[in-house]
N, C-alpha and C positions, 0 to 999 in steps of 0.2 A: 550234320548241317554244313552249311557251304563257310560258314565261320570255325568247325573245325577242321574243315579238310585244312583252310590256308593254315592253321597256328599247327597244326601235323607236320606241314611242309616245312615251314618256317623253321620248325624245329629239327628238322632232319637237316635247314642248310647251316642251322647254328652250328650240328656235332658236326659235320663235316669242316667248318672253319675251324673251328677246335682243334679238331685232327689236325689242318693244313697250319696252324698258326704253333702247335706242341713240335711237329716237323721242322717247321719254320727255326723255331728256337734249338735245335737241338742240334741243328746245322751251322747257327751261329756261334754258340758253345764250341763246335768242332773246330769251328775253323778261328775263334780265341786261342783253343790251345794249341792249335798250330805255331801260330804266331807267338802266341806264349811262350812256347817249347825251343824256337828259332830265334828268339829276342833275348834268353836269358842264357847266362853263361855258369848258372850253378843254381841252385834251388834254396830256397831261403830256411828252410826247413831242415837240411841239413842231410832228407835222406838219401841211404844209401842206393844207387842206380846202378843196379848190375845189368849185365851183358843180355839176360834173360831178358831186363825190362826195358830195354833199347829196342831190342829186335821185337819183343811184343807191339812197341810203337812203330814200329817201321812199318810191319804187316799189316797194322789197320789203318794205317797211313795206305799204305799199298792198297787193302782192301776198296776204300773206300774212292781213291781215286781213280783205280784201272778196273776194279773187279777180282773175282775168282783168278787165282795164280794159274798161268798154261802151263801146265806142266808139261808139257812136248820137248821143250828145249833148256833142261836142267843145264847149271854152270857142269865146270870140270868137280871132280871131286878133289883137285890141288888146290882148286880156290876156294880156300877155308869162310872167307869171310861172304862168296857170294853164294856159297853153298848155306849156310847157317840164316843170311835172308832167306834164302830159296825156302829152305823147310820150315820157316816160321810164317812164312806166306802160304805156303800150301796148305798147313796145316787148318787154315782159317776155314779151308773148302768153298760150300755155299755160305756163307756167313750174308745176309743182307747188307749192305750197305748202312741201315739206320741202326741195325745192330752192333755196324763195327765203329761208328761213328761213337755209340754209347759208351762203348767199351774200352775206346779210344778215351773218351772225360773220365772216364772213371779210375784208368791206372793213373792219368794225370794231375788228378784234383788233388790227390796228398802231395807232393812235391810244389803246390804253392799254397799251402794250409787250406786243404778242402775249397779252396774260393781262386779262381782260375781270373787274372788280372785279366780287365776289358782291354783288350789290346786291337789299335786298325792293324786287322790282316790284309797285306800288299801278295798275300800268296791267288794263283787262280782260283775263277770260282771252284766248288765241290758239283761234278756233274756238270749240268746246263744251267743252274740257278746261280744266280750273283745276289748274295744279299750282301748289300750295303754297310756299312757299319756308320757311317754318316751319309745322314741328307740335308744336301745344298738345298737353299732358300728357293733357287731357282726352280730346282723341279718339279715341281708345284704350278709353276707358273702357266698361266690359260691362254691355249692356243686358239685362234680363231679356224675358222673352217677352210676361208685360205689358208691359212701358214699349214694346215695339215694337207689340203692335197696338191699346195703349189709354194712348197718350203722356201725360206729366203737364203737358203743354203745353193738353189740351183740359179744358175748364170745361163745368158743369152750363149755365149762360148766357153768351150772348156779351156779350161787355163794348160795350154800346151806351147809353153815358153820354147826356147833353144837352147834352153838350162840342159837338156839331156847330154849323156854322153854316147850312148850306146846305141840308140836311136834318134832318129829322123819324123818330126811330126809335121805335116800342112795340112789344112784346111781348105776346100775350096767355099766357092759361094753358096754352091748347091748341098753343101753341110756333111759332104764326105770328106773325112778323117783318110788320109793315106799314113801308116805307120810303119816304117821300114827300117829294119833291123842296119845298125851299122857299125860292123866291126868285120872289116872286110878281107882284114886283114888277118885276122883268124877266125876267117871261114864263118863268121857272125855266129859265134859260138855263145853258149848263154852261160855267161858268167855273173857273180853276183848284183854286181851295176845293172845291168842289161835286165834282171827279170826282176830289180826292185821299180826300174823304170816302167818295165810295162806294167807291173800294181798299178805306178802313179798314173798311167795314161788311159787304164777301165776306170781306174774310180774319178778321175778327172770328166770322162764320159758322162758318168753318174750323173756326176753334178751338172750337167750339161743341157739346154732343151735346143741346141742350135743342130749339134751332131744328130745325121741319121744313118749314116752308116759307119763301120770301120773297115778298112781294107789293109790286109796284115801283107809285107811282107819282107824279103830282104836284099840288100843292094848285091854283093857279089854273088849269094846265091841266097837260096833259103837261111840256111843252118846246119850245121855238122853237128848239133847237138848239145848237150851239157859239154861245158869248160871245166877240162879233166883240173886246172887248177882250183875246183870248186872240193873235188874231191880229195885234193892232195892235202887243201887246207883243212877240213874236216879232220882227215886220218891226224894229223898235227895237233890240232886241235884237243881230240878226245885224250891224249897222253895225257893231260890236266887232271884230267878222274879216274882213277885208278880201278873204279868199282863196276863191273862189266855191265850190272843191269843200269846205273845210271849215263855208261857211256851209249847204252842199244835208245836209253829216254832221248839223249843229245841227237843221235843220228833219228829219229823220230820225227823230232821239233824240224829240224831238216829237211824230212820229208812233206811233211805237213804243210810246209814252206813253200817249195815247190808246187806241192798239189793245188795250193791256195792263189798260184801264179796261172795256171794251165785252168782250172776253174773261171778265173774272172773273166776268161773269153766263152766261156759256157754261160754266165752269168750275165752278161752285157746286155744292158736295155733297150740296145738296137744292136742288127744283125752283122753279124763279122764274117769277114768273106778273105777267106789263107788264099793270095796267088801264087802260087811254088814255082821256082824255075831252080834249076842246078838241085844239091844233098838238100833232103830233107830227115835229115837221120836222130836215131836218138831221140830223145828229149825232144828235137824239132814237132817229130810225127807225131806224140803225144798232144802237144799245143794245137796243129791245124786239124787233130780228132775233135776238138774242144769248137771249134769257130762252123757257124752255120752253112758256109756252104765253100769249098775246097775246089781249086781250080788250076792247074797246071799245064808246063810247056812239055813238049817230048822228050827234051832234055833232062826232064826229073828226077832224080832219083831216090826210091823210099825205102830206106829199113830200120827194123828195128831192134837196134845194135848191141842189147843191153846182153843179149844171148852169148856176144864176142868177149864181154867182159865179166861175164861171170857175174853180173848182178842183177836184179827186179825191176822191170821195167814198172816203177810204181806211182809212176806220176797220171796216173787215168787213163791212159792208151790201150792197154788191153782191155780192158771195162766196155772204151767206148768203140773199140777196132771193131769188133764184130758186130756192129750195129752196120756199121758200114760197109764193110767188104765180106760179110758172113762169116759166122762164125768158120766152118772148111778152112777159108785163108788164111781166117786170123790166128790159126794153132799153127797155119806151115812159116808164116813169116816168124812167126814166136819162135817155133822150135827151130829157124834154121839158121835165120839173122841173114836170109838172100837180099840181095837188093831188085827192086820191081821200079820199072822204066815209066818215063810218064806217061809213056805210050799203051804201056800196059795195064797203068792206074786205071 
């Protein structure tokens, strides 16, 4: 009858919550003993924690937040200590994630008497999911149908002060955004100021309903690229951590950084338009790959320089290069690092 089909249904979406709420919990458990594990400087229990049960925690620590160990790029065999992560990570294999998460509460519940202290974890989410460990009063709170499709979060203009350093913002009437790179004096080079600025000036957009366009570009020329003192401070940097797989995490977070600057011109909710005149090189080309539609003097010049220095051009340039100049070109500028005229753009 049509009264049992719904209570069949019904019940097939009870197990299904079941499932996603036993998930749910066993996520939170993981990520208590995290913070458990991080918060406490000795175990009240008094057990012994040998080297074995470190790196068993490490692994599924590892498991569960990267995945399956690559094994393509083993440390050296002189480094004892990133060679002994290495093989306690691989050894995990395909291990699922909710398995390693299990297995993860389980070596740790005896080192706080079987009962893992509720602790807020300040660590990132596990995967894409964020569960909370408290919830504010607020979030709850009832949104009308305005405040969801015309948030009071968004302004007539975008707040684009003269606070900047590294760039140059106006506005005109007709709600074109000009945004010109300025550091002219080293070649408007992108150093750390300079691409935390252009963050603030897409998400300032965001919030924006005056701006209808953005128009990118730079005063004495485009850009020579990343600010090798970007990577100077990095290499300096990473000395702090001795342990090779957490210095490759640090240059990672780095990247991600970058890619997340050169994105938010792919991402803009009205269309971004690169004028190029003079170097467009490096790291520059990568960003005007990102912006809707690329315009330049004869005087331009484009390459992509990463080939000169021995490193990965990895900020979304090659991804998005062959969309645009076909794939043919985008292997010869890749493999040769030539520079191409704007005339020839």
């Amino acid at each position: 009858t049509m009264m049992q089909r719904c209570i069949f249904r019904i019940s097939n979406l009870s197990s299904v919550k079941r499932r996603y709420l036993s998930s749910s919990d066993i996520e939170k458990q993981f990520r208590n003993a995290v913070a458990a594990m991080k918060s406490t400087s000795s175990n009240s229990q008094n057990t012994v924690v040998t080297d074995d049960l470190k790196l068993k925690v490490y692994a599924l620590y590892k498991q569960v937040e990267v995945g399956p160990c690559d094994n393509k790029h083993p440390p050296s065999v002189f480094d004892f200590a990133g060679r002994a992560k290495y093989t306690a990570w691989s050894s995990l294999q395909n291990m699922s994630k909710e398995d390693a998460m299990k297995t993860y509460i389980e070596i740790v519940k005896p080192l706080f008497g079987n009962q893992i202290p509720s602790v807020i974890a300040d660590e990132k989410p596990v995967g894409n999911i964020s569960l909370p460990t408290t919830v504010s009063s607020n979030t709850t709170a009832s949104r009308s149908l305005s405040d969801i499709i015309f948030p009071t979060s968004k302004s007539d203009k975008a707040d684009l002060s003269d606070a900047y350093q590294a760039i140059n913002c106006k506005t005109d009437e007709s709600g074109i955004l000009r945004v010109t790179l300025n550091r002219p004096q080293r070649g408007n080079a992108l150093n750390m100021t300079m691409l935390n600025e252009i963050l603030q000036v897409f998400a300032a957009v965001k919030a924006s309903t005056a701006t209808r366009v953005v128009v990118l570009s730079g005063s004495s020329c485009f850009s020579t690229g990343m600010d090798l003192s970007v990577f100077a401070e990095l290499q300096q940097l990473l000395t702090r951590e001795s342990c090779p797989g957490r210095q490759r995490e640090a240059t990672m977070r780095l990247i991600e950084f970058l890619q997340e600057v050169v994105d938010a011109a792919e991402l803009c909710s009205v269309p971004v338009i690169a004028a190029i005149h003079g170097s467009c090189i490096g790291g520059a080309l990568d960003l005007v790959t990102a912006c809707d539609l690329r315009y330049c003097t004869q005087d331009a010049v484009f390459c992509v320089k990463e080939i000169d220095l021995a490193i990965v051009a990895d900020m979304g340039g090659l991804q998005r290069l062959p969309a645009l100049v076909g794939d043919q070109a985008a292997r010869e500028l890749a493999y040769t690092g030539r520079q191409v005229t704007g005339r020839e753009a």
